[in-house]
Residue, then its C-alpha position, 0 to 999 in steps of 0.5 A: x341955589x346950591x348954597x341953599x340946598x347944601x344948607x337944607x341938606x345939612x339941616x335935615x341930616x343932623x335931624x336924622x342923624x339924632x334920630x339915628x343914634x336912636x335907631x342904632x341904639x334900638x338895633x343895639x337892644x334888640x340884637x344883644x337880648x334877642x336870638x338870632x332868629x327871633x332878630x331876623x323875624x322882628x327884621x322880616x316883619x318890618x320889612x313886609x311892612x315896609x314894602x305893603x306900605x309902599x305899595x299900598x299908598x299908591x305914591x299918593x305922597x309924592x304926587x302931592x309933595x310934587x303938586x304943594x310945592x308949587x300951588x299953596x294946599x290952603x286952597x283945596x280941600x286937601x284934609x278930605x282927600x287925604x283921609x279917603x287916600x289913606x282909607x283906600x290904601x288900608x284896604x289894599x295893605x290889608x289883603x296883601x298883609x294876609x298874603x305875605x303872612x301865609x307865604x311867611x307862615x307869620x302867626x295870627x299875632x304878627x299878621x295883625x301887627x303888621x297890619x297895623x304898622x302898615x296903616x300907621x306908616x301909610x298914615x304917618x307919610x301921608x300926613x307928612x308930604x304936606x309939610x314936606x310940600x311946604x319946606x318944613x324939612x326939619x320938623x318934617x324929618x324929626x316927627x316922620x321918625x320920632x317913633x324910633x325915640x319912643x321905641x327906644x325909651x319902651x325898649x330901655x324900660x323893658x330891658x331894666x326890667x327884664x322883660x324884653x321879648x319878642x311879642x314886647x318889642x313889637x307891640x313897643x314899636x306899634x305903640x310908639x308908631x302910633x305917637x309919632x301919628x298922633x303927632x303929625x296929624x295935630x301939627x299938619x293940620x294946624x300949620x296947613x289950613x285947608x280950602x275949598x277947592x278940588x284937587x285936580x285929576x291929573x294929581x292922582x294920575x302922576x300918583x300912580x306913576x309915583x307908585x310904580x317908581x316907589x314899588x321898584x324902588x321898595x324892590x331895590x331896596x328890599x329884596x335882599x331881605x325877602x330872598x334871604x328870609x326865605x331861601x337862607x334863615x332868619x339867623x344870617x338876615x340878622x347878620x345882614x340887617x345888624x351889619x346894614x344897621x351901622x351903615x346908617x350914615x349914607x341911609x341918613x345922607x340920601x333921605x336928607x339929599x331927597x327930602x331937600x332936592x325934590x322941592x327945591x329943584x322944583x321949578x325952572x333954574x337951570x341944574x349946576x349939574x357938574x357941581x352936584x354930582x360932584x358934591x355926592x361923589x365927595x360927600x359918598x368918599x368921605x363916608x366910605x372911607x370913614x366905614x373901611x376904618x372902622x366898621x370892622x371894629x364898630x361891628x365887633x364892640x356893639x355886638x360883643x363879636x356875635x355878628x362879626x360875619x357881617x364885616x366881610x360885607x362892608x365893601x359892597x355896602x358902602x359901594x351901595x351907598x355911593x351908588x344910591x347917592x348917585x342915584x338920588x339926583x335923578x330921582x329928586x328930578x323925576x319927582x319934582x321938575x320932570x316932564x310926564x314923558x320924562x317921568x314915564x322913562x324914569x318909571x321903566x328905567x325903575x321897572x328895568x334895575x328892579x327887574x335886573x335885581x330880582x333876577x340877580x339876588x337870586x341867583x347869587x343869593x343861591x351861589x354866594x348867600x348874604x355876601x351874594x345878596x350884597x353884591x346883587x344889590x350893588x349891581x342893582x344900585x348901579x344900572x338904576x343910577x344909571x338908567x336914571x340918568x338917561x330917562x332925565x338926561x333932558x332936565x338933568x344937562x338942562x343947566x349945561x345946554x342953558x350956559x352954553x347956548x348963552x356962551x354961544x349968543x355973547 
């Protein structure tokens, strides 16, 4: 099974690692045409969206990769249940839209842009869990982010012609959201056929769990960013997003690690977990020994020393990311083969690092700044990593207890 996985891992990973190169180049454009404010708003405004869109789906696409990558979706009446999931999920993105566009005192122009990114995205992931669901990891992975090379070819053609502005660059991030949709409905569709059967209730059920992990997840991931927006500037969240943009590479590492783990650790094989945690503790050294090297001069050449400030952050950085790459194995439990009861804990063990964050960033946020807002997100990383592994330590060492009680009956 490990063979398997790593082969899949490897295969997603060069998928998003392409993809990558995109988005590094677009941060690129971005950061050297822009100001350090307007780079900060554009970077707040996809964070808002980012978070409404977790929160607005309702982790209906977790539970569904969960439930299809067990039963074959040809069977039910998923294309139905799909559009009404995303219908509701608008609805609610667009009364939280307006909420955080008056705390963030965001014009009319970027509340309706948001908007419609946040629908879009809902779209797009809802789509896409199918094809997840189905093992299509590569063609999953590259049509779920083939919205950052369509950005990039607009960006590129505006920056020619001189005409790269703020509103330019977020209606070419909308348009090409909206490709990238189009996309992914005609192929899932056409891969996937759909049946007559109802889906039943308990997959709504386990969706609200997901929900619940996804938002506290969205928190770890993104409060940093909201705290910094508002209680520092928009110019020092530019420092933080444009550092944060060339440590792609473990961002890419836990993507590739979750895609894969969640479907094909879902089912009854005992867990080589030893090996595993093994292969993220090396995988997790090598990139941030390779960061240590050479983000400082990374930083310094792609920005012309204009974000050198970000390099005292690469330690802590990389520490988040081996932390999330630690993270990631009992998550992928959690979201494929876990137990309701299991699931639960996992959920609080979420709610409980999520909590320690919002708490953390900002009191350091108020004490330290950005370098604050670092350090408190790799605390937060840690207690997740490990309240996760307690909430699934039964399916976690499922593996180990399995190969000892085999021992013991030889």
């Amino acid at each position: 099974m490990i063979y398997s996985i790593k082969k899949s891992i490897i295969k997603v990973f060069f998928v998003m690692s392409g993809i990558a190169l995109f988005h590094l180049a677009n941060t690129f454009i971005l950061a050297r045409s822009l100001s350090m404010g307007q780079m900060g708003l554009f970077r707040i405004v996809l964070t808002v969206g980012e978070f409404i869109f977790v929160v607005s789906l309702l982790g209906i696409d977790a539970s569904f990769i969960r439930f299809f990558s067990r039963y074959s979706p040809s069977l039910y009446r998923w294309k139905r249940y799909v559009c009404m999931a995303i219908g509701l999920s608008a609805l609610l993105a667009c009364g939280l839209v307006l909420i955080a566009g008056k705390f963030y005192e965001f014009t009319p122009l970027v509340v309706s842009a948001v908007v419609i990114a946040v629908v879009l995205s809902i779209t797009n992931r809802a789509f896409n869990s199918f094809l997840r669901a189905q093992k299509y990891f590569g063609q999953a992975t590259f049509l779920e982010r083939s919205s950052v090379l369509v950005f990039f070819g607009l960006l590129i053609i505006l920056f020619a012609v001189k005409k790269l502005t703020f509103n330019s660059a977020l209606f070419s991030y909308l348009f090409a959201a909206a490709v990238a949709v189009f996309w992914i409905i005609r192929i899932s569709t056409r891969k996937i056929k759909s049946g007559k059967k109802a889906l039943p209730s308990s997959i709504f059920k386990e969706g609200l769990i997901f929900f619940g992990i996804l938002v506290t997840i969205t928190i770890m991931l993104n409060a940093n960013q909201l705290f910094i927006a508002k209680m520092v500037s928009y110019e020092s969240l530019a420092v933080y997003t444009v550092t944060l943009s060339i440590m792609r590479v473990f961002e890419l590492a836990v993507n590739a690690l979750y895609y894969v783990f969640v479907p094909s650790l879902n089912n009854d094989k005992p867990i080589e977990t030893g090996k595993i945690f093994a292969f993220l503790v090396t995988i997790g050294l090598l990139i941030g020994s390779f960061y240590f090297v050479a983000g400082k001069s990374m930083i310094h050449f792609l920005f012309q020393g204009k974000y050198d400030q970000g390099a005292e952050l690469i330690p802590f950085f990389v520490g988040i990311g081996i932390c999330r790459m630690l993270y990631i194995f009992p998550a992928s439990i959690a979201g494929g083969r876990a137990s309701k009861k299991s699931l639960r804990r996992f959920f609080y063990a979420n709610c409980l690092a999520a909590i320690f964050g919002i708490i953390l960033n900002y009191f350091f946020i108020l004490r330290m700044g950005i370098k604050g807002a670092a350090l408190a997100t790799m605390y937060t990383w840690m207690l997740a990593a490990i309240f996760s592994c307690l909430a699934v330590k039964k399916e976690l060492f499922s593996g180990v207890v399995g190969r000892l009680k085999t021992e013991h009956d030889k």
